[in-house]
TILUM-707782 format. One line per 8 residues: number of its first residue (from 1); their letters; for each residue y, z, x negated of C-alpha. Coordinates in Angstrom, 2 decimals. Layout:
BEGIN
NUM> a> Y Z X | ...
% end
This chain:
BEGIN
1> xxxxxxxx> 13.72 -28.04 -40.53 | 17.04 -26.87 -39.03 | 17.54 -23.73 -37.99 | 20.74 -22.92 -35.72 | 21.55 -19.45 -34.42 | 23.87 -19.45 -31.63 | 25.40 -16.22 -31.68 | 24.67 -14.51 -34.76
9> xxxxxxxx> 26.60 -11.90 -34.51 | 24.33 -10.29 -31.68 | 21.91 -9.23 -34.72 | 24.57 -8.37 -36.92 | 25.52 -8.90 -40.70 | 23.53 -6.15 -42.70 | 20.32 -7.99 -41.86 | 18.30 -9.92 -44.55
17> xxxxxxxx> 17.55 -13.43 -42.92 | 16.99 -15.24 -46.25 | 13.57 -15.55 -45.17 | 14.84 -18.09 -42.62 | 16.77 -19.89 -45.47 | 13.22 -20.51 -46.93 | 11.97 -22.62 -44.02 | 14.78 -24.86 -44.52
25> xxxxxxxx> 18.43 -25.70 -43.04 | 19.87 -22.16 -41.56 | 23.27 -22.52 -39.16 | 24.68 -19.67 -37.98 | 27.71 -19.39 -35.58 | 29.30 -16.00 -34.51 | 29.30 -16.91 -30.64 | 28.86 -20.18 -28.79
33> xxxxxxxx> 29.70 -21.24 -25.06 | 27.18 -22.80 -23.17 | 29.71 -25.74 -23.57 | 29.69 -25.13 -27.65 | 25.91 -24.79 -27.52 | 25.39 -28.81 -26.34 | 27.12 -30.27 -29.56 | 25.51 -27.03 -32.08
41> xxxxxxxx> 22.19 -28.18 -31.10 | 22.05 -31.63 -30.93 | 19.81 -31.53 -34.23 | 18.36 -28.41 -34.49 | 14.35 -28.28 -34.85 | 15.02 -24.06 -33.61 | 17.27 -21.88 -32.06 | 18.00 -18.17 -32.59
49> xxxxxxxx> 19.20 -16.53 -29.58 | 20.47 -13.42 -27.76 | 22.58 -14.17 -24.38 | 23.76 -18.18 -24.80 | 22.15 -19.88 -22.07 | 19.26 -22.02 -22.98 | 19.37 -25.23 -20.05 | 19.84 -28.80 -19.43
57> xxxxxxxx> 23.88 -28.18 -19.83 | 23.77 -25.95 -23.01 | 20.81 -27.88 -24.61 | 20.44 -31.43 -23.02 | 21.46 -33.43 -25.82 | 19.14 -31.92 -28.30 | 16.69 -34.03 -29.45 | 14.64 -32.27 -31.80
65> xxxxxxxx> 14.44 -29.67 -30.31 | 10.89 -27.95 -30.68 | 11.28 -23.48 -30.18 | 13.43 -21.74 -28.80 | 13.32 -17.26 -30.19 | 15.35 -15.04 -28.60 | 15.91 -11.55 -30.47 | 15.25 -9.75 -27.06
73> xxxxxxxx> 12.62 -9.04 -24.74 | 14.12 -9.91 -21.38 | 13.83 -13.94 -21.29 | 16.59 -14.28 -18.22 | 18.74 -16.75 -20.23 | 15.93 -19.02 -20.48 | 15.28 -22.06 -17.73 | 11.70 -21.81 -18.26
81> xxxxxxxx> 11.26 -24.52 -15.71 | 13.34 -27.34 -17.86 | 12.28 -26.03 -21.36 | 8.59 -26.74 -20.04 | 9.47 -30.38 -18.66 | 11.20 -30.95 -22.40 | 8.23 -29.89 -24.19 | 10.26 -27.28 -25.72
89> xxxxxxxx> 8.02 -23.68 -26.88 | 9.95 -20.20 -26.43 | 9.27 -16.89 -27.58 | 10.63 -13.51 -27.60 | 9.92 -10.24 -29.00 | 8.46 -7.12 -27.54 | 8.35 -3.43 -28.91 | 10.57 -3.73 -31.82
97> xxxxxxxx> 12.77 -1.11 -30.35 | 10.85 1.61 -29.00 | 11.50 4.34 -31.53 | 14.66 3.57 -31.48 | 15.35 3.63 -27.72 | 13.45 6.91 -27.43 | 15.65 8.32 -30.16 | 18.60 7.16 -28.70
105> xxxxxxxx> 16.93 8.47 -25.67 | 16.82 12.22 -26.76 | 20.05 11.47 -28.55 | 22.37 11.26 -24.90 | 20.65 13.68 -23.34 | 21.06 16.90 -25.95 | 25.20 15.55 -25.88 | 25.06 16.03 -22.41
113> xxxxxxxx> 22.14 19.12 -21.84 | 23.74 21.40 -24.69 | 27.71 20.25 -23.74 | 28.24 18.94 -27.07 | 31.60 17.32 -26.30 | 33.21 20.80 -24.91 | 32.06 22.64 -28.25 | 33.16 20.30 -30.79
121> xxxxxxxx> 36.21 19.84 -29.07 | 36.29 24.30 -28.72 | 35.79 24.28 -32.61 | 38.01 21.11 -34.15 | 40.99 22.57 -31.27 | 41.02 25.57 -33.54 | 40.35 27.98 -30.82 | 37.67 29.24 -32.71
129> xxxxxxxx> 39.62 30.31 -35.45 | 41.47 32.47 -32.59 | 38.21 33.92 -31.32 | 37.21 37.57 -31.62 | 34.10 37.13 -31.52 | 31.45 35.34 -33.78 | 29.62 33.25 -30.49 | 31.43 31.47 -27.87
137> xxxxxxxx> 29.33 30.06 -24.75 | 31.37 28.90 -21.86 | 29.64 26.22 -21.43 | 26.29 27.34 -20.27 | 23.55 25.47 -21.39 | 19.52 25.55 -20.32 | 16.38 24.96 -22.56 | 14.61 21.54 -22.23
145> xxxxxxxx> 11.28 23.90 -22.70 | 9.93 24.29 -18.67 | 12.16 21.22 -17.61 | 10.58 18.47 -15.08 | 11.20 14.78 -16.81 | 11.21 12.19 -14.80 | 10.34 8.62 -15.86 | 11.06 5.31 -13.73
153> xxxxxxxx> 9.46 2.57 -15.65 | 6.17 3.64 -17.82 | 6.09 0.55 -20.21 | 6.03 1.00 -24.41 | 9.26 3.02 -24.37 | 8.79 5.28 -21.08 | 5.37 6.49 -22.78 | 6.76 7.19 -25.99
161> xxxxxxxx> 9.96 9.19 -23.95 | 7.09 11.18 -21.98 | 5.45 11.85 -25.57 | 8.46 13.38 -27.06 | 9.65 14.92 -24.14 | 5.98 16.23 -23.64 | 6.48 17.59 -27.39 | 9.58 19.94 -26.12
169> xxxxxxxx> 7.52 21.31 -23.62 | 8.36 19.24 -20.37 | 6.40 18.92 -17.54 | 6.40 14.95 -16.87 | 6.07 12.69 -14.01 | 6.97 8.99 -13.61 | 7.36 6.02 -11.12 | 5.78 2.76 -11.43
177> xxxxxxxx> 8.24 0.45 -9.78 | 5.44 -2.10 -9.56 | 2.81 0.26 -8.33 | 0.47 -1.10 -10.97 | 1.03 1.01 -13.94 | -1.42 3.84 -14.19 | -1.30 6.23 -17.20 | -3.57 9.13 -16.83
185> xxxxxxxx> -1.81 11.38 -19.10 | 0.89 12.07 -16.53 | 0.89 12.61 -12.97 | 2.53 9.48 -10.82 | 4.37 9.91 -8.07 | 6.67 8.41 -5.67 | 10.12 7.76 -6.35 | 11.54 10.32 -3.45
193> xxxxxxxx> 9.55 13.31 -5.15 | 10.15 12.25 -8.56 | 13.92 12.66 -7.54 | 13.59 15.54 -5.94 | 11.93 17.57 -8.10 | 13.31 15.97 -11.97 | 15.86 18.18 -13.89 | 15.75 14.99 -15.77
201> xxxxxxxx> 15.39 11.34 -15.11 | 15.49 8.96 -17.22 | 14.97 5.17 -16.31 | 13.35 2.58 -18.99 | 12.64 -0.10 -16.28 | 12.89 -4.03 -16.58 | 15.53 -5.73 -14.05 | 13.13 -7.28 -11.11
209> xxxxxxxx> 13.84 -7.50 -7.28 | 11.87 -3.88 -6.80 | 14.21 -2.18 -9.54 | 17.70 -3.73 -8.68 | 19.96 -1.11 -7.09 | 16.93 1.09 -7.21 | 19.51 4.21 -8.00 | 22.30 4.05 -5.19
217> xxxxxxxx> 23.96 6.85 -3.05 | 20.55 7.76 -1.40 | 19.00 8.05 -4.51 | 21.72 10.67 -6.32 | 21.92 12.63 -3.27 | 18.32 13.43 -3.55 | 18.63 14.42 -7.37 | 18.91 18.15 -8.34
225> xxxxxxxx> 22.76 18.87 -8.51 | 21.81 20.04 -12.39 | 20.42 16.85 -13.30 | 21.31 14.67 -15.56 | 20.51 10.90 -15.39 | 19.91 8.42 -18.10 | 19.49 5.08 -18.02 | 18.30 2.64 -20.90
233> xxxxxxxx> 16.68 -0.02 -18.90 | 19.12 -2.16 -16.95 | 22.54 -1.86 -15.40 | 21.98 -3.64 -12.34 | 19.38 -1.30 -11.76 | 21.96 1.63 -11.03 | 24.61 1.07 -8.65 | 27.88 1.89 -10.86
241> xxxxxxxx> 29.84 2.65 -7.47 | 27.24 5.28 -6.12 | 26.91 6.71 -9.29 | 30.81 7.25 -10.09 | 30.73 8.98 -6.61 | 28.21 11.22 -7.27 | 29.04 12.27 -10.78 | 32.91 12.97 -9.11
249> xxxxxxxx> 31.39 14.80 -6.19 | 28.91 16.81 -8.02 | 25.81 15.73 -7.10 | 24.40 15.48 -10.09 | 25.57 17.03 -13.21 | 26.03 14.08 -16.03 | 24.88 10.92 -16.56 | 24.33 8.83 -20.11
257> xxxxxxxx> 24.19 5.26 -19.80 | 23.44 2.72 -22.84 | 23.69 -0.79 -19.85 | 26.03 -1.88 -17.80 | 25.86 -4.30 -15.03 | 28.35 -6.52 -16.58 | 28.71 -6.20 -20.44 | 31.20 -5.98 -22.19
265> xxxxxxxx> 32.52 -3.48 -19.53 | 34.53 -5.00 -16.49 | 37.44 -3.37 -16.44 | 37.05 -2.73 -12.78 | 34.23 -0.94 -13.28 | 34.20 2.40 -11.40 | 32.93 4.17 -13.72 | 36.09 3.90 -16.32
273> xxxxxxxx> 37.83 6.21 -13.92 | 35.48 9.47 -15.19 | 37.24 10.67 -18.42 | 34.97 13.66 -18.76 | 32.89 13.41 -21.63 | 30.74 16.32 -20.79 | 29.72 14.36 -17.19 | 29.43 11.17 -18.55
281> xxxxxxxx> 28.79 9.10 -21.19 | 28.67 5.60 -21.63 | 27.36 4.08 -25.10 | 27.76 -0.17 -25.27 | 23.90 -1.04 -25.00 | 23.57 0.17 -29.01 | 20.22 1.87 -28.27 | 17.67 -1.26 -29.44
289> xxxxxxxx> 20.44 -1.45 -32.58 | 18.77 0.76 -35.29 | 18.95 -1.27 -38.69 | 15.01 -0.59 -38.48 | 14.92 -2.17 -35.32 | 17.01 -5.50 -36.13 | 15.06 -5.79 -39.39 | 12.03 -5.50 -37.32
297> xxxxxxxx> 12.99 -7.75 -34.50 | 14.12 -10.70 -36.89 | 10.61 -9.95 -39.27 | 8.54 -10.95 -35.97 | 11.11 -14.27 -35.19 | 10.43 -14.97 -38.67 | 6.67 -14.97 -38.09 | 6.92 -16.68 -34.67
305> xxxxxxx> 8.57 -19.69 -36.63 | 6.01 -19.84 -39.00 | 3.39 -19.49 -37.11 | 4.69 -22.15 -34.78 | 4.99 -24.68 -37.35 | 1.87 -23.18 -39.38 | 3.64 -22.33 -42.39
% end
């Protein structure tokens, strides 16, 4: 069997995959172009994916070809329609992150809630050393205790947010953005109220035609002017434009994002122009990246493959 993973460095290099070595041939290459990706698997039995582009133009002249993983949930790369005319199996992997997005979660908003950036910056500036007195609180700060959380998207992750955030003594709502989730532990309501009355809202939505540009100008303007925004779900889901505005006009009060519509970041994206830590902060999608959650993610690809082939 030959194994060929197309852009390896999506999972990174402190992961054991010698498991995979096991099974039989392993190729790994850093990156590949869709162009790349036609003569790297022209005799691969499986491919290990992230992002590459899995059609007729990145795959056609593979021949023995039989499953297609990708270390992700979200399957958009994938032409479904040709892999299924091929013959060709895929599978992905669900709810090998969750801890780890929830963490990072919790992480973004206690920088932004408790302004973390001003603080280290009051104390490494050496104005504390100046001070004359032992406590210094400029920067006024609120207790998460009493707070309103608001969810947009109650799949694995949103639940285990609501848990935690249910744990520091939030009161939480959420919006189903298909209108089909129902959790009884937590009152749902519509996305207007859950904006209006959220000191927090967080969004751990997939990308589908309901959720794209779900948070524009109308949205913001309808937030609490103390809020703070998160979102871990998708970046097309947020429009970057209405959200730069906002945050620059005050109409909300920070915003921590972990996706961006285009990624790496375009450099015309509005959102470079807000140098403020303390309003915003941007992380490069790194909340799925715990070494537990990598490990995790290429464990269950590793049982996918030998499951397929009943090994």
């Amino acid at each position: 069997m030959k194994i060929v993973f197309l852009d390896a460095k999506t999972i990174g290099d402190d992961i054991d995959l010698s498991g995979y070595e096991a099974l039989g041939t392993v190729v790994k290459y850093d990156f590949s172009t869709q162009e790349e990706a036609l003569e790297r698997t022209k005799d691969a039995d499986v491919l290990v994916l992230n992002k590459v582009p899995v059609n007729a133009q990145s795959i056609g002249a593979a021949k023995n070809l039989k499953l297609v993983c990708v270390t992700a949930t979200g399957t958009n790369n994938l032409d479904k329609a040709y892999l299924d005319q091929q013959g060709i199996a895929w599978r992905n992997v669900a709810g090998y992150s969750t801890e780890t997005v929830a963490q990072h979660t919790f992480a973004m908003l206690f920088y932004l809630l408790e302004h973390l950036p001003y603080y280290d910056d009051y104390v490494k500036s050496g104005r504390y050393v100046e001070d004359r007195i032992f406590t210094h609180f400029e920067q006024r700060f609120l207790e998460l205790h009493g707070k309103t959380w608001g969810i947009i998207g109650m799949g694995a992750i949103g639940r285990r947010v609501a848990e935690l955030a249910r744990l520091f003594g939030c009161h939480v709502v959420y919006y189903s953005t298909t209108g089909k989730n129902h959790q009884p532990d937590y009152p749902r309501v519509g996305l207007e109220k859950l904006l209006e009355q959220s000191d927090i809202v967080s969004v751990h939505a997939p990308l589908t035609a309901e959720t794209e540009n779900l948070m524009d100008r109308e949205a913001f303007a309808r937030m609490k002017r103390s809020a703070i925004f998160l979102n871990l779900g998708r970046g097309q889901i947020v429009s970057e434009q209405d959200l730069a505005d906002a945050l620059q006009e005050g109409s909300i009060q920070a915003a921590g994002l972990d996706v961006l519509c285009e990624e790496p970041m375009s450099i015309s994206n509005p959102l470079r122009e807000i140098k403020d830590s303390g309003k915003l902060l941007i992380t490069p999608h790194i909340a799925w990246a715990s070494v537990e959650a990598r490990t995790r993610l290429m464990e269950i690809i590793l049982g996918q493959i030998r499951e397929f082939f009943g090994l």
